[in-house]
GUKOL-572867 format. One line per 5 residues: their letters; for each residue x, y, z negated of C-alpha. Coordinates in steps of 0.02 Angstrom, whole numbers, m for minus. Last residue first. Example, Ala and Ser with C-alpha at 12.3 -4.5 7.8 and 13.67 -1.06 7.14 Angstrom:
<recs>
sa	684:m53:m357 ~ 615:m225:m390 $
</recs>
This chain:
<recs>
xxxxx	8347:5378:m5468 ~ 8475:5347:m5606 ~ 8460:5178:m5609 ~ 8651:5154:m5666 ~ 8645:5100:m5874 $
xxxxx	8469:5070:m5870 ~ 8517:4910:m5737 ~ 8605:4836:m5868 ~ 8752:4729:m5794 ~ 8766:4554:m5733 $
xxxxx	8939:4492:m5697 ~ 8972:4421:m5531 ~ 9081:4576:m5476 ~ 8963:4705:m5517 ~ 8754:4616:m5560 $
xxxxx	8614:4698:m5533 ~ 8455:4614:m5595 ~ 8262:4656:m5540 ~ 8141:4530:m5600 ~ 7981:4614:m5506 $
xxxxx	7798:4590:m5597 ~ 7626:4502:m5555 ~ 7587:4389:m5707 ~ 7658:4243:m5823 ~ 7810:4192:m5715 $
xxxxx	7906:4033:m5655 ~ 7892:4062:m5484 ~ 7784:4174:m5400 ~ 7683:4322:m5463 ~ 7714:4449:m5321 $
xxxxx	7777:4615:m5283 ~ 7824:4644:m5097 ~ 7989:4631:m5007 ~ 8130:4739:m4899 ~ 8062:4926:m4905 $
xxxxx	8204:5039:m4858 ~ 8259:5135:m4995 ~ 8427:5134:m4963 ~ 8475:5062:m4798 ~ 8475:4862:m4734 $
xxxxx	8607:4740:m4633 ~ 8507:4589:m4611 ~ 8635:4424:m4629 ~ 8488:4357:m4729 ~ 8316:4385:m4662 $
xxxxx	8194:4540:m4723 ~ 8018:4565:m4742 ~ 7988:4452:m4906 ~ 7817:4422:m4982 ~ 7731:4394:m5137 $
xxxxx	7904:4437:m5230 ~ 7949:4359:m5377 ~ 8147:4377:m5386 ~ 8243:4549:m5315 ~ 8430:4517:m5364 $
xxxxx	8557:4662:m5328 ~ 8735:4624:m5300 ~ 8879:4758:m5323 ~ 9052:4714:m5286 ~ 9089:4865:m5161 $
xxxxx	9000:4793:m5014 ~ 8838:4819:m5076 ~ 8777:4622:m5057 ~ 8578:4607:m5070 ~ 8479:4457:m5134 $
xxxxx	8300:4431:m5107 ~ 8186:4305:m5165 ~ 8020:4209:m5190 ~ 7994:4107:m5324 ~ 8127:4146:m5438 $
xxxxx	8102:3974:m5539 ~ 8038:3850:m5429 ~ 8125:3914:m5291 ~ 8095:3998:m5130 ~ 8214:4124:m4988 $
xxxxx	8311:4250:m4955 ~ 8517:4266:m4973 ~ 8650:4393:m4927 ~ 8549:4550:m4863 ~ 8696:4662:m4820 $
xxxxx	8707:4833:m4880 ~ 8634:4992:m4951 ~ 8590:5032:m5141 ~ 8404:5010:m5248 ~ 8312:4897:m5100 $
xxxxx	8121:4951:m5094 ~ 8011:4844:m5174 ~ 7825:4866:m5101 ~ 7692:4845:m5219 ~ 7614:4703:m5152 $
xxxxx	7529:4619:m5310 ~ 7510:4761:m5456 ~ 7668:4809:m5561 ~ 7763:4779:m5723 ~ 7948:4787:m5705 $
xxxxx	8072:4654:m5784 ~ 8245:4675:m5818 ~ 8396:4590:m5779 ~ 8520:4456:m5882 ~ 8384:4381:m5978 $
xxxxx	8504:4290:m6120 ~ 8422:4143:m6202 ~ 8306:4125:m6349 ~ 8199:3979:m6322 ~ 7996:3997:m6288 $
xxxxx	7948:3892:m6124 ~ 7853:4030:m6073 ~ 7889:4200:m6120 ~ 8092:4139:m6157 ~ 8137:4230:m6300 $
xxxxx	8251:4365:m6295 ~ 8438:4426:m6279 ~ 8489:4567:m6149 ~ 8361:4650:m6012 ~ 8183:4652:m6056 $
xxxxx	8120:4832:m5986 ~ 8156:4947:m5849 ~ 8005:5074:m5842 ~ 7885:5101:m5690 ~ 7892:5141:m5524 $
xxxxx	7985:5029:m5399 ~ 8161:4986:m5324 ~ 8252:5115:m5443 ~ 8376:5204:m5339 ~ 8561:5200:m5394 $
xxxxx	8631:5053:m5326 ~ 8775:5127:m5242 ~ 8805:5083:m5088 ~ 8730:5235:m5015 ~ 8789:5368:m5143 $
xxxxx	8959:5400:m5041 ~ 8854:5416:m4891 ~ 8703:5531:m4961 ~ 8841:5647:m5032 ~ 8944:5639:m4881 $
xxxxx	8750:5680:m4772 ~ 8740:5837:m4883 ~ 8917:5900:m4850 ~ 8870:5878:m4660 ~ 8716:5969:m4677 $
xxxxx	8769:6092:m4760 ~ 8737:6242:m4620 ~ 8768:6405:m4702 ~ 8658:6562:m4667 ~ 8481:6502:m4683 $
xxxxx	8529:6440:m4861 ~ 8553:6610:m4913 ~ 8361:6635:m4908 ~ 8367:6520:m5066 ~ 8268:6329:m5069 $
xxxxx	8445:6259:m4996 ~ 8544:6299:m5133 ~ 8404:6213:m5264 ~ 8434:6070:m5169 ~ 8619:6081:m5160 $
xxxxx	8645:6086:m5344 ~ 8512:5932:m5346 ~ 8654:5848:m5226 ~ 8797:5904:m5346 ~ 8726:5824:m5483 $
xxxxx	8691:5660:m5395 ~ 8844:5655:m5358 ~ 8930:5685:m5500 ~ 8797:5548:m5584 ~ 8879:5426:m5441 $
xxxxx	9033:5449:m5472 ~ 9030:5422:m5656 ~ 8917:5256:m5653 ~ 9031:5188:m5528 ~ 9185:5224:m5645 $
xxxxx	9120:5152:m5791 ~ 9044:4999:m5680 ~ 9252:4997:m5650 ~ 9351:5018:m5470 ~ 9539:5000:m5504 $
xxxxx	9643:5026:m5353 ~ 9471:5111:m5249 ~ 9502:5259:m5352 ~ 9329:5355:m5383 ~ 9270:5496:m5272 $
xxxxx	9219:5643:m5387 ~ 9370:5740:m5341 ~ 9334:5721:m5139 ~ 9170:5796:m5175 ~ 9279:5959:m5240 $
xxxxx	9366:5947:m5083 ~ 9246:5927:m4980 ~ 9145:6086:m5049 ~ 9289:6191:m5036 ~ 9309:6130:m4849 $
xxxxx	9116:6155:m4816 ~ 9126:6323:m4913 ~ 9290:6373:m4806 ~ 9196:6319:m4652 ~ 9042:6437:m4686 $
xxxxx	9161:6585:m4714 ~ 9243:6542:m4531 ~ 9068:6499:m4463 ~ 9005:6662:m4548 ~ 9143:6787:m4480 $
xxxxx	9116:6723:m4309 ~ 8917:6733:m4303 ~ 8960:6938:m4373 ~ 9062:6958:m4225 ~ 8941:6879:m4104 $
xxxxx	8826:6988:m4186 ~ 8922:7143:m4191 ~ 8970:7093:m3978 ~ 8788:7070:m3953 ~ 8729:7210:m4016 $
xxxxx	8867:7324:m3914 ~ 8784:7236:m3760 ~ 8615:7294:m3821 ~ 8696:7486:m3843 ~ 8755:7458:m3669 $
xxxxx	8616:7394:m3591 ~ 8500:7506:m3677 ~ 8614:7659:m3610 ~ 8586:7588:m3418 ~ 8424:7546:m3444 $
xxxxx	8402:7751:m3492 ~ 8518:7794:m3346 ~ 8400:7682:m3235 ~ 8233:7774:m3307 ~ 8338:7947:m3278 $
xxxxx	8369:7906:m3111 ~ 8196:7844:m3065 ~ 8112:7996:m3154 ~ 8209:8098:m3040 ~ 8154:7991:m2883 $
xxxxx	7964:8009:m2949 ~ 7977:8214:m2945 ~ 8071:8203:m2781 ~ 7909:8086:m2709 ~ 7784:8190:m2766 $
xxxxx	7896:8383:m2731 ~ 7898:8277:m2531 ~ 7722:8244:m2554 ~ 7650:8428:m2618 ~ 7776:8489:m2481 $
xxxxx	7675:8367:m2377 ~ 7494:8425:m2418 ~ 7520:8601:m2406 ~ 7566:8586:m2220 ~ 7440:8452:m2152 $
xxxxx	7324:8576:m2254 ~ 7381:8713:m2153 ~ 7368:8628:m1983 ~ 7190:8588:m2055 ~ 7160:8751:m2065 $
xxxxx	7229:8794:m1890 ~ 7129:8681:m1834 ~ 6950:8728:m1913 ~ 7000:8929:m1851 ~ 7036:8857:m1657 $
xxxxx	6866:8741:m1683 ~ 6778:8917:m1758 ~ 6857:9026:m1611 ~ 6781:8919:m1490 ~ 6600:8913:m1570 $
xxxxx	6595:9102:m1552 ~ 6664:9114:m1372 ~ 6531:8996:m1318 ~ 6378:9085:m1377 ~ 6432:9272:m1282 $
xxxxx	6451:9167:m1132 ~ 6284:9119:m1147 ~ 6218:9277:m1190 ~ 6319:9354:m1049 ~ 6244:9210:m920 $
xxxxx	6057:9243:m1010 ~ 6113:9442:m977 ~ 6171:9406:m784 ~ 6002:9311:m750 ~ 5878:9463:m831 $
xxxxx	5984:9578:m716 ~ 5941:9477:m570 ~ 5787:9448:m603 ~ 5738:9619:m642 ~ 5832:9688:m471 $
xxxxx	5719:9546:m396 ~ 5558:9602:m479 ~ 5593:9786:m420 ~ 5648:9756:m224 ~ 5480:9650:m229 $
xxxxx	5370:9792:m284 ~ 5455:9920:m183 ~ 5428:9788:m44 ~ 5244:9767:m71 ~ 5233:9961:m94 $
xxxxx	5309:9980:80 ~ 5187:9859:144 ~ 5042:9911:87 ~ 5104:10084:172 ~ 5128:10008:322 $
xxxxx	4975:9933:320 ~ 4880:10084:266 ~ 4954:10177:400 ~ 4909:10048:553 ~ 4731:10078:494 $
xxxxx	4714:10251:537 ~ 4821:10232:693 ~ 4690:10103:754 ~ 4533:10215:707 ~ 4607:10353:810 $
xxxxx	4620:10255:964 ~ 4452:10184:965 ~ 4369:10353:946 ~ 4196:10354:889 ~ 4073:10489:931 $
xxxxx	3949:10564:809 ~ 3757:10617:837 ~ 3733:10748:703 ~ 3564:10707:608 ~ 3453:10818:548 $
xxxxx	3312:10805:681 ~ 3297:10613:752 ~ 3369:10593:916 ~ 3457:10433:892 ~ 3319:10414:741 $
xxxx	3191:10313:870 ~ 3344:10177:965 ~ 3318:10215:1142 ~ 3284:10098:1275 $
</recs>
């Protein structure tokens, strides 16, 4: 059967080729395809050049950064440089000042050294002035020393008021600046020596009274008081008047408590009354060393010392040698 238009007016009844149609389409294919490739040939080629530039870009990068570390090194090589001739001018700089430092202990050394030698000098000069003064000094205290063939109270009395004077002579020397240049003390301790045994020193304060003729205070008679008496309070310390030998202690109804003391030289000094005694006989004692108390024993009205020196067994006035 018939399809109705096959024959319908106005149309042109067409015949397919099969073999046609297949060559028509084979050409479009192979055309696709040659545009695919084009297409593909073009994004590789882009690739590829887009790969090479990153790999230039990178390369580019690198070169940069090793130039810096080469530029960083050398600096520092520089540095390294700079900073050891700044060292080595350091270190000649301090040696220089280490010479001149040494030849400046060097001159002090010298100039102290030629100190020394002026002072040692000087130190040589004074001990041969200072020994002329000690022998002048001597010499003169040799003067004042009385004869020992015919020793008088006169003579006693003489020596030791030279004495004396030259000791206050030497006091006032020693209060001057000049004093720090001369060593006395060896004059000073003859003076003290030769003055020792002489009883000089007044045993306690107060004023030497009663010696000579006068009436007994208590029984009354007129006899001959050969010492003096000296007011003071109970235990006012007596203090012995000249060096020596303690040559009797002891109690009596009329002393009360005493002290004698041997000088060596024929003095004898009497010490009656005392409260107390604080030295033995045989005792060797100094000047001024305290050797009883003041008391009010014996035969006597109130608390006082009965101090008598006597030369040679014969009493003398005390006012006539107390001279300290």
């Amino acid at each position: 059967m018939r399809k109705k238009h096959a024959g319908a007016p106005g149309y042109e009844n067409k015949v397919v080729r099969p073999g046609l149609t297949i060559t028509s389409h084979h050409r479009l294919v192979l055309l696709f395809s040659v545009v695919a490739l084009l297409l593909l040939g073009t994004a590789l080629i882009g690739f590829l050049l887009g790969r090479g530039s990153d790999v230039q870009g990178a390369a580019s990068t690198v070169q940069p950064i090793t130039g810096l570390a080469d530029t960083l090194l050398e600096h520092e090589n520089r540095c390294a440089q700079v900073e050891q001739v700044n060292l080595q001018q350091e270190l000649l700089q301090a040696r220089q000042e280490a010479e001149q430092l040494a030849d400046s202990l060097i001159e002090k050394q010298e100039a102290l050294q030629e100190q020394q030698e002026t002072l040692q000098e000087q130190q040589d000069e004074m001990a041969r002035m200072e020994e002329k003064i000690l022998n002048a000094l001597m010499g003169n205290l040799t003067e004042k020393t009385i004869s020992r063939s015919s020793p008088t109270v006169a003579s006693y009395v003489q020596q030791a008021q030279d004495l004396l004077l030259l000791q206050r002579k030497l006091d006032k020397f020693n209060d001057t600046p000049e004093a720090a240049e001369v060593d006395l003390t060896q004059y000073e301790e003859n003076i003290q020596q030769k003055l020792a045994n002489i009883p000089t020193l007044k045993p306690i304060p107060g004023s030497l009274t009663g010696y000579g003729n006068r009436r007994h205070p208590i029984y009354g008679y007129y006899h001959f008081h050969g010492a003096v008496d000296m007011g003071a309070p109970k235990g006012t310390p007596i203090k012995a008047s000249a060096a020596g030998r303690v040559s009797d202690t002891g109690y009596n109804s009329s002393s009360g408590n005493f002290v004698k003391i041997s000088h060596g030289n024929g003095f004898e000094t009497l010490y009656f009354h005392c409260s107390k005694v604080h030295v033995t006989t045989g005792e060797r004692v100094s000047k001024g060393q305290v050797i009883a108390d003041v008391g009010n024993t014996g035969t006597s009205t109130t608390s006082h010392l009965h101090f008598g020196i006597s030369f040679y067994g014969t009493p003398i006035n005390p006012n006539q040698i107390i001279m300290e």
